[in-house]
C-alpha positions in Angstrom: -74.3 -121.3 -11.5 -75.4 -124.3 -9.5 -76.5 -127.4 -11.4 -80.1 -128.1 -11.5 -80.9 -131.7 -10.5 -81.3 -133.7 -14.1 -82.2 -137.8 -14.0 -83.0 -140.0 -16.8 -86.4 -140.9 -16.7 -85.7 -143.2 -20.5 -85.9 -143.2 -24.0 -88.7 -142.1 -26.3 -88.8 -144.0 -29.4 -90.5 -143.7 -32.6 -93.0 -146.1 -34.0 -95.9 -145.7 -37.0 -99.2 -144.0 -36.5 -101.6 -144.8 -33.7 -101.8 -148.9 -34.0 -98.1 -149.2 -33.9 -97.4 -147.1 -31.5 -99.8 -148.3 -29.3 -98.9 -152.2 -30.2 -95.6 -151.1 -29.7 -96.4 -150.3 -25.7 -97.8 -153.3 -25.5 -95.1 -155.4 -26.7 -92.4 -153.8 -24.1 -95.1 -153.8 -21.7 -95.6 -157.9 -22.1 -92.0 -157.9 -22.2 -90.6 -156.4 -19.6 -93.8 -156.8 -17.2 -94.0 -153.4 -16.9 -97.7 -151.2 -17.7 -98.9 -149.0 -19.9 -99.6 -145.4 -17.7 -100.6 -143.1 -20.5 -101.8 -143.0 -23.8 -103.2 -140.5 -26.4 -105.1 -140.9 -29.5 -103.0 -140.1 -32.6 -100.4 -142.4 -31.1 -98.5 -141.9 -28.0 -98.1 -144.3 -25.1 -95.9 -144.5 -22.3 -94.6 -147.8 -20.4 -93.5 -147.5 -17.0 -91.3 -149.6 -14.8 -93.6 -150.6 -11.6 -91.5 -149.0 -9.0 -91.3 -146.2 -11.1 -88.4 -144.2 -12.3 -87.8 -145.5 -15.7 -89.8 -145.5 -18.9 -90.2 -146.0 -22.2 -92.4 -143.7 -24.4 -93.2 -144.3 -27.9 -94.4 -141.9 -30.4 -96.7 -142.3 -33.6 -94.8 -140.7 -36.9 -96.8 -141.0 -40.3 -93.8 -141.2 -42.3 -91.6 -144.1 -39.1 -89.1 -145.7 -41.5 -87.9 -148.7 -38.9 -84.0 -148.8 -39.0 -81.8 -150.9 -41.0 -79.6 -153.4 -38.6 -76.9 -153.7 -39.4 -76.2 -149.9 -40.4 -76.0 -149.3 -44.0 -75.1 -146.3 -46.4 -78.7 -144.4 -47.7 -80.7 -146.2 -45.2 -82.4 -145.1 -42.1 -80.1 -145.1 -39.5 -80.2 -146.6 -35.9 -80.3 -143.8 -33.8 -80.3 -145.2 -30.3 -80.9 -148.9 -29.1 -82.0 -150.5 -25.9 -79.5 -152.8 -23.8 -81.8 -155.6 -21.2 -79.6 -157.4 -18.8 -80.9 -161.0 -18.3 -79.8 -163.9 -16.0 -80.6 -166.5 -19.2 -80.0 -165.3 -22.3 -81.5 -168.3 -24.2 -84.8 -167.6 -22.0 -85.2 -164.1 -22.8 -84.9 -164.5 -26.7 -87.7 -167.1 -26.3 -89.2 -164.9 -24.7 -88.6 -161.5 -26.5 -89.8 -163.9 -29.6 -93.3 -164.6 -27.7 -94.0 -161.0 -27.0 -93.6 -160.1 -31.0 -90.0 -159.9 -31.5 -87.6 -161.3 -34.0 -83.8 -162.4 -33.9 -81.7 -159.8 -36.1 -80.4 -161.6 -39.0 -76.5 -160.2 -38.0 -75.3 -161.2 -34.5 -71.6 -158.8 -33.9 -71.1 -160.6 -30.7 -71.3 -164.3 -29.1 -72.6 -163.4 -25.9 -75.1 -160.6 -26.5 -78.3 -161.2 -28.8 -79.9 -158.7 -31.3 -83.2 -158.8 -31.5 -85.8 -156.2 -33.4 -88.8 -155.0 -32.0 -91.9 -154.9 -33.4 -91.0 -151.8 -34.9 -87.8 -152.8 -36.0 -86.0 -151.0 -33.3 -82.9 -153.2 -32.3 -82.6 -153.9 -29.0 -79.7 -156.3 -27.0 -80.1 -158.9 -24.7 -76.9 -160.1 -22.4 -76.0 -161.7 -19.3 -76.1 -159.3 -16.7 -77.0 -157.8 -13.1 -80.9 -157.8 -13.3 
């Protein structure tokens, strides 16, 4: 069998019902200057990257428990964060903390910075290739 052609087109991440969900968008959309391309009612939205390719898609869940960062034992796990390479680390955590998001309390590594979304969804910021 030949392989099909498969690409990544992004995550989809969970968030609570309709308000968060949709707040949710908004806040990677603010931070990442990207826009919101579709939405539903009952709370699904979908951020896109403005030469396309890559998004983010966030889904409404009634019973969204946000993750516990750092992992522990009988809590809701991480399942899958998002990694933004930045030129200015101290920048982007200014700014990450403008658009609605909050320095995790536990910081593994010197160079990289966790930070929770609105959600609670961790999310790293590093010095990288932009």
């Amino acid at each position: 069998m030949d392989r099909p052609r498969i690409r990544l087109r992004g995550p989809v991440i969970d968030a609570g019902v309709r308000e968060d969900a949709l707040g949710l968008a908004a806040f990677y959309e603010r931070l990442l200057v990207w826009r919101v391309v579709n939405s539903a009612p009952g709370g699904w939205a979908m951020v896109e990257a403005p030469e396309g390719g890559l998004k983010i898609e966030i889904q409404g869940l009634p019973d969204y428990e946000p993750p516990v960062w750092p992992n522990e034992a009988d809590a809701q796990q991480m399942m899958v964060h998002l990694d933004f390479a930045t030129d200015d680390v101290d920048a982007a955590v200014a700014w990450a903390i403008e658009c609605g998001a909050t320095v995790a309390p536990h910081q593994p590594q010197p160079h990289v910075r966790v930070m929770l979304d609105p959600a609670g969804h961790p999310f790293c910021l590093f010095r990288g290739a932009v």
